[in-house]
C-alpha positions as CSV (number, residue, x, y, z in Angstrom):
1,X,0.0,0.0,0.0
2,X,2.9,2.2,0.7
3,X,5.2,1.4,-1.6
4,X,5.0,4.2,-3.6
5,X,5.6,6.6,-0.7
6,X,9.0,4.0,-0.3
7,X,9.9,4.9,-3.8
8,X,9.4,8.5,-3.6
9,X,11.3,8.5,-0.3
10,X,14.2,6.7,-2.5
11,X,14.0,9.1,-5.6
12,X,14.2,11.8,-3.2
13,X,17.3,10.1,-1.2
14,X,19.1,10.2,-4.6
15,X,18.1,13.0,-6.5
16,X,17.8,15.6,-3.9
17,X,19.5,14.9,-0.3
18,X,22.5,13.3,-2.0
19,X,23.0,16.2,-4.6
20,X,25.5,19.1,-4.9
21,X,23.9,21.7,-3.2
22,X,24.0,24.1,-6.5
23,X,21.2,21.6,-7.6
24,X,19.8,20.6,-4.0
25,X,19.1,24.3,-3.2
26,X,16.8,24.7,-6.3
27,X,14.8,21.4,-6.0
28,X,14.4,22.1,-2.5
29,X,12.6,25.4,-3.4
30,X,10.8,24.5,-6.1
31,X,9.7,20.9,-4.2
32,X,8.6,23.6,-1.0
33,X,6.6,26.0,-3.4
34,X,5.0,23.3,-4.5
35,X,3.8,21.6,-1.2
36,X,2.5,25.0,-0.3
37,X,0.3,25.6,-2.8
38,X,-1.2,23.6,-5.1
39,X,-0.2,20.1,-4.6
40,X,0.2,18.6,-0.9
41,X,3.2,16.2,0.4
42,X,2.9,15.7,3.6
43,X,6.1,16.4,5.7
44,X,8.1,16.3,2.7
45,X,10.4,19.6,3.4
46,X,11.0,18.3,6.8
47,X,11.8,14.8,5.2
48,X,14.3,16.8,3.0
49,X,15.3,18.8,5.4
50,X,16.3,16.5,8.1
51,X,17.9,14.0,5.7
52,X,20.2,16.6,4.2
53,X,21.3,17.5,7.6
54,X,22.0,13.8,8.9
55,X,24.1,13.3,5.3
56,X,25.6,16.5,6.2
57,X,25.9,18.2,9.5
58,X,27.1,21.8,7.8
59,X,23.9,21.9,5.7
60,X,22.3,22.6,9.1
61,X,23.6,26.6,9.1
62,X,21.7,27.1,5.4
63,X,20.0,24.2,3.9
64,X,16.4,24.9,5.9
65,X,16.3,28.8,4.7
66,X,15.9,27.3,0.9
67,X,13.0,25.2,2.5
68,X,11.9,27.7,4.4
69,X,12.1,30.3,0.7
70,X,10.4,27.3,-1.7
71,X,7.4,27.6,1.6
72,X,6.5,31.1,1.3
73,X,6.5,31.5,-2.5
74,X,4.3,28.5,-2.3
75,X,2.3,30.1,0.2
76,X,2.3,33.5,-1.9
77,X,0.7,31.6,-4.7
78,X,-2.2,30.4,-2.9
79,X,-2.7,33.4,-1.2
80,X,-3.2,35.3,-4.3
81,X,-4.8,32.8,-5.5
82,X,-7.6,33.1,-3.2
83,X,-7.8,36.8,-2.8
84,X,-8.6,36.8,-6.1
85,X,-11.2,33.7,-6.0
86,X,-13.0,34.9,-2.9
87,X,-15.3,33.2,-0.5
88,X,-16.4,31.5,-3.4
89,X,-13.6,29.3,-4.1
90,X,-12.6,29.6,-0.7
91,X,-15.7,27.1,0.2
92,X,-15.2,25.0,-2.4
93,X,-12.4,23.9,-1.1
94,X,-12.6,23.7,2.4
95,X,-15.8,23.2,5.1
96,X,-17.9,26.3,6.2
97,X,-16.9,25.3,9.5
98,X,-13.7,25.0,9.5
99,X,-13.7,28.2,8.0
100,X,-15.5,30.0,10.0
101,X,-13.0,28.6,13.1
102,X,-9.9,30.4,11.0
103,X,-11.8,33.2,10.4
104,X,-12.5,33.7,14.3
105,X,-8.9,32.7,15.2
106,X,-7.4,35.9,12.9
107,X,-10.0,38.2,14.5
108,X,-9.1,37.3,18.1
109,X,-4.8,36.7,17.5
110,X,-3.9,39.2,14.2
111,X,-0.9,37.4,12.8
112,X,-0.7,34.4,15.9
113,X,-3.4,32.3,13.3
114,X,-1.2,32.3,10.5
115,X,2.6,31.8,13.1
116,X,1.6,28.9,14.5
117,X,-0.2,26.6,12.2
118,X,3.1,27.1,9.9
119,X,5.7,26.5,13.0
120,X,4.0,23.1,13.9
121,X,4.7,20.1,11.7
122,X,1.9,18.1,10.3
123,X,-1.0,17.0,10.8
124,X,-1.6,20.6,12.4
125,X,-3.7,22.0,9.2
126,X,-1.6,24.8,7.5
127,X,-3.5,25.7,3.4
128,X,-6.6,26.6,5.5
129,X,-5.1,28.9,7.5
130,X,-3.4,30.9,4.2
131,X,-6.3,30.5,2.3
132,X,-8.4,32.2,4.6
133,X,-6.0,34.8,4.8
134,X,-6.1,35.4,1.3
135,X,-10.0,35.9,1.5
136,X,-9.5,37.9,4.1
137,X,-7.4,40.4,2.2
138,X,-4.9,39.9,5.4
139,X,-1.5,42.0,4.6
140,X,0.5,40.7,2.1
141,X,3.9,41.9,3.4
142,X,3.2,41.2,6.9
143,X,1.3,37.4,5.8
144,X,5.4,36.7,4.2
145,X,7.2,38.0,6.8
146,X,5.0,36.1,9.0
147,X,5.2,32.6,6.9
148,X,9.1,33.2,6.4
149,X,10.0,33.5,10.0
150,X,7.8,30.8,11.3
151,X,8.9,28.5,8.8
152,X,12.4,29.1,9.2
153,X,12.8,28.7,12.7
154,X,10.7,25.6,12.3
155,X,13.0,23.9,9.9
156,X,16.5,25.5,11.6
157,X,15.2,23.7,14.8
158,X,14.5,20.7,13.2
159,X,18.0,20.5,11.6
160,X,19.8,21.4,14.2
161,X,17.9,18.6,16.2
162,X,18.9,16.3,13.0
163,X,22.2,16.3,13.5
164,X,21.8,15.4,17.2
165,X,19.0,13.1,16.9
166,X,19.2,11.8,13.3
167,X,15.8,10.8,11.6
168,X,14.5,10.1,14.7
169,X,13.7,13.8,14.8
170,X,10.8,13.0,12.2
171,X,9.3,10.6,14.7
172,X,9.8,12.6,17.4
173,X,7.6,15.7,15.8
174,X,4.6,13.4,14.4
175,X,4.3,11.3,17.9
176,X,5.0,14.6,20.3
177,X,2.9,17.1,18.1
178,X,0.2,17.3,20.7
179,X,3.1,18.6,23.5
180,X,4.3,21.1,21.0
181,X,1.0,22.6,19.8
182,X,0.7,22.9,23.9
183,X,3.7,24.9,24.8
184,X,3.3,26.8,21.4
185,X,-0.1,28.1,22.2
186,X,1.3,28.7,25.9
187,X,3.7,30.7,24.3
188,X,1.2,32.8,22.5
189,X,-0.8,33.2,25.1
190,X,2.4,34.8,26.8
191,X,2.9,37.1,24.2
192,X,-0.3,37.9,24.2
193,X,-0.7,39.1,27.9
194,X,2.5,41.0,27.3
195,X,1.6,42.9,24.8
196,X,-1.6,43.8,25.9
197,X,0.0,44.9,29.2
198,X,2.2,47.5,27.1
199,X,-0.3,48.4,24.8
200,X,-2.2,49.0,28.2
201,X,0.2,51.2,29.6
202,X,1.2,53.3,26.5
203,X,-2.6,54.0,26.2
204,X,-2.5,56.4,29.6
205,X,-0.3,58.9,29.5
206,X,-1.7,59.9,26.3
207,X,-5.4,59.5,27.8
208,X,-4.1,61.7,30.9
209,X,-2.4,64.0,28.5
210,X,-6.0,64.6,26.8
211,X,-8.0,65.2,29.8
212,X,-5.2,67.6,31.3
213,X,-5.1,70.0,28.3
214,X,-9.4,69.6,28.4
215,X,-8.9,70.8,31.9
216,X,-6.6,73.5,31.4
217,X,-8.6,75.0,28.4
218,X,-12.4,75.5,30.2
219,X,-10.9,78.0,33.1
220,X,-9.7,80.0,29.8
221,X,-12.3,79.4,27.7
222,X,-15.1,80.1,30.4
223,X,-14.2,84.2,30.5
224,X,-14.5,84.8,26.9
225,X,-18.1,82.6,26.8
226,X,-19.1,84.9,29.6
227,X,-17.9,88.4,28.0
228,X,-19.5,86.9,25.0
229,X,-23.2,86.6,26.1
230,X,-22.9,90.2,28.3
């Protein structure tokens, strides 16, 4: 039932992980671009990724930025893509409620709904999540920036912890991916509180500002009003 996955896994052994990196850095971004948008292979950057790092511990410093490059164009694509397809194609392809659970989750945490589905590894859901953004007319500079930082910490950690760990590291991710979407979202949570706390206390001084200079304008303002009706 699997064997095609086996040869795949071989193909790619050969052809990509085992190739000068002049021709490994080009399939790798054009194998990412496409996994992001249009076509979907599960776990096959972090596959890639991981196995070019156990082959070769150096390719841990810059072979996951060209994973993390072929992602966001990928992700680029389908995001415009959808923005110009709408709602329409938008629920075509996915269910209204699982829609309608993105959509609340970039309402309540801004760029957090895009961060974390593409830092987690599968089978957290990811092409929903840009999708929706797309429909959503959510900034495009700040959706890449977003994507591109996410995903390469995401696939610098995982080969750093390749050259440690070996393949094991793929294991690791799929069986453990309940802990890490736990301490993520505790993490975001974190951030969250944080900022609000700032955004909390830059937001008096400038209320406190306003209702001084109110104050010290109605003693001036209260003569003339007076001379006025006289």
């Amino acid at each position: 039932m699997f064997d095609w996955l086996r040869t795949i896994g071989v193909w790619l052994e050969r052809y990509v992980i085992a190739l000068p990196i002049y021709y490994a850095a080009p399939a790798m971004i054009v194998i990412g671009a496409l996994d992001s948008s249009l076509l979907s292979l599960p776990e096959i950057n972090d596959y890639l990724v991981v196995g070019r790092c156990v082959k070769q511990p150096s390719a841990a410093f810059y072979f996951p930025l060209f994973a993390a490059i072929g992602s966001v164009i990928g992700c680029l694509v389908l995001y415009t893509i959808m923005r110009r397809g709408g709602q329409a194609l938008l629920r075509r392809r996915f269910k209204r409620e699982n829609i309608e659970r993105v959509e609340r989750a970039y309402a309540r945490y801004g760029f957090l709904a895009i961060a974390i589905p593409a830092l987690l590894p599968p089978p957290m859901p990811f092409k929903i999540f840009v999708a929706t953004a797309g429909t959503l007319e959510y900034p495009r500079w700040k959706f890449l920036v977003t994507v591109m930082i996410a995903r390469s910490f995401r696939y610098y950690v995982e080969g750093i912890l390749a050259v440690f760990y070996g393949r094991r590291v793929l294991s690791f991710l799929r069986d453990n991916g309940l802990v890490i979407l736990s301490i993520v979202a505790a993490a975001a949570v974190l951030i969250l509180l944080v900022y609000a706390i700032i955004n909390r206390r830059n937001s008096r001084p400038i209320e406190m500002s306003a209702h001084e200079s109110v104050e010290q304008r109605l003693p001036q303002d209260a003569p003339s009003t007076e001379i006025s009706k006289e």
